[in-house]
C-alpha positions in Angstrom: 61.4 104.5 143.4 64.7 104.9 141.5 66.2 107.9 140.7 66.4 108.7 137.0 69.9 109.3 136.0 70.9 112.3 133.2 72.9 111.1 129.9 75.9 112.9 129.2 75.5 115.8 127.0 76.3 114.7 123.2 79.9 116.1 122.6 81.1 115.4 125.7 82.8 112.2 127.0 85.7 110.3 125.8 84.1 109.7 122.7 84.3 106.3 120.3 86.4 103.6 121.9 88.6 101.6 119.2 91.3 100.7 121.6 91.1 96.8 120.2 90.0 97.9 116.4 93.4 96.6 115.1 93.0 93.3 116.8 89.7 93.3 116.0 90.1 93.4 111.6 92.6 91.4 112.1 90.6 88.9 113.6 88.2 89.2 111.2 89.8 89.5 107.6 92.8 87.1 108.2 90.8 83.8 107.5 89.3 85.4 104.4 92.9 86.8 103.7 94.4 83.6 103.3 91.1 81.8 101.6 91.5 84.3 98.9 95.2 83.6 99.0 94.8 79.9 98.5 92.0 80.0 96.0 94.0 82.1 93.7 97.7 80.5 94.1 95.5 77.3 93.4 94.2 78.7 90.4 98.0 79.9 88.9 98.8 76.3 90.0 96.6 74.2 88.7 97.0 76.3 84.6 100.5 75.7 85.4 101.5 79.6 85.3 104.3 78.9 87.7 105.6 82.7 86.8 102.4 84.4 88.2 102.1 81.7 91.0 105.6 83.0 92.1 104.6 86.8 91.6 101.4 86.2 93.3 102.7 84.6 96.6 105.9 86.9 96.7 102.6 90.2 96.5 100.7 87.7 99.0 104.0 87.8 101.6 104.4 91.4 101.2 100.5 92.5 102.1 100.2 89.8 105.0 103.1 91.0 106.2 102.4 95.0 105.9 99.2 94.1 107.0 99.2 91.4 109.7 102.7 92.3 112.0 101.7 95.0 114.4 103.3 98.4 113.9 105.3 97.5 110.8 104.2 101.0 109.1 105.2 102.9 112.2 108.5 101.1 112.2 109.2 101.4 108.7 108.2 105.2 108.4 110.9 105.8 111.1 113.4 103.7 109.5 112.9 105.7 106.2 112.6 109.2 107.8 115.7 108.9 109.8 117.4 107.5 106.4 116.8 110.6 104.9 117.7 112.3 108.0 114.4 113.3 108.8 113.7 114.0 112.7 
């Protein structure tokens, strides 16, 4: 016979575990990232609006890159609040 074991009380614990949650939507949304990307510089391309193509990949850069480079809005935040002599 095996000994029944009690569940831990509901509020106590570590709680939810999203040590790898970054990683994880990264993971996820970078292949439709860059689908999306494609389809639409594609698009500006091929009706020859070379002015939007170029304002659409220079927006594309900027949210890959805010989005995709671990800690960049940490990094930045800092840089800006110790600009403005922030502590």
């Amino acid at each position: 016979m095996t000994a029944l074991v009690p569940s831990p009380a509901p509020g106590t614990g570590t709680g939810l575990n999203t040590e790898g949650l970054a990683d994880f939507l990264r993971r996820f949304f970078a292949p439709l990232f860059l689908v999306i990307v494609s389809v639409v510089a594609l698009f500006f391309l091929f009706t020859r609006e070379i002015t939007r193509f170029v304002q659409f990949i220079i927006l594309a850069i900027a949210i890959g890159v805010i989005f995709y480079v671990p800690n960049i809005i940490e990094v930045t935040a800092k840089a800006i609040a110790g600009a403005l002599g922030i502590q």
